[in-house]
Every structure is written in structure tokens, then in C-alpha cells.
N, C-alpha and C positions, 0 to 999 in steps of 0.2 A: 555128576550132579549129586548125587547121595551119596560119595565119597566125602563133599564135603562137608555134608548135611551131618553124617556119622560124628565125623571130624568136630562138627561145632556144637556138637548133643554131648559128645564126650568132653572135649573143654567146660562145658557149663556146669556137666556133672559133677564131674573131679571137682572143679572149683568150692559147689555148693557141698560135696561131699569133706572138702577139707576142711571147710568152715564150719561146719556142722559138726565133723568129730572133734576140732578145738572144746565147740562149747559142749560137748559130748550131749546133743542132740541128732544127730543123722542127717544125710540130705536135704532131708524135706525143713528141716530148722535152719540150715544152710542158706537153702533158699528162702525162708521167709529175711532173714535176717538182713542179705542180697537184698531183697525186696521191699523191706524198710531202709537201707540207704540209700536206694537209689529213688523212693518213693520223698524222702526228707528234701536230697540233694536238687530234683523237680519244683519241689516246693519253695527253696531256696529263691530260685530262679525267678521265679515266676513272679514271688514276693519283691525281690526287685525289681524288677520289670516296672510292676505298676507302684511301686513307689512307699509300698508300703512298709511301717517299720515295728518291729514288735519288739 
């Protein structure tokens, strides 16, 4: 169980970690950055859903 757990902390990491040296802010910009598209793409959704259009 914590093999995979390691497993899916370091995917995340690396990930946010390459994003972040792109924009040469570190991990943690990685991650926010992650976390405004995936906060936008929610949004997205949801905005159709109920029909609305901007």
C-alpha cells in the first residue's frame, strides 16, 4: 500500500516539479499553476452544466 502511495507522491512531484522549473519558480509554483488549471477546467464544466454563457 505505501509502495503505491510513494509511487503516486513522486509522480505528482516530479510533475509539479518540471512545471515549475519551466517557469523557473520551483515545485510549489508548479503546483499552484496545476492548480489553477485544473481549478479553471472545474469551472468550465460546471458553467455548462447549468447553462450558463460568458
Amino acid at each position: 500500500m505505501f509502495g503505491i502511495d510513494i509511487a503516486l507522491w513522486n509522480l505528482i512531484y516530479g510533475s509539479c516539479k518540471t512545471l515549475g522549473t519551466i517557469l523557473g519558480t520551483g515545485a510549489l509554483g508548479g503546483a499552484g499553476m496545476y492548480a489553477l488549471i485544473i481549478t479553471y477546467g472545474v469551472q468550465l464544466v460546471v458553467c455548462k452544466k447549468k447553462g450558463d454563457k460568458k
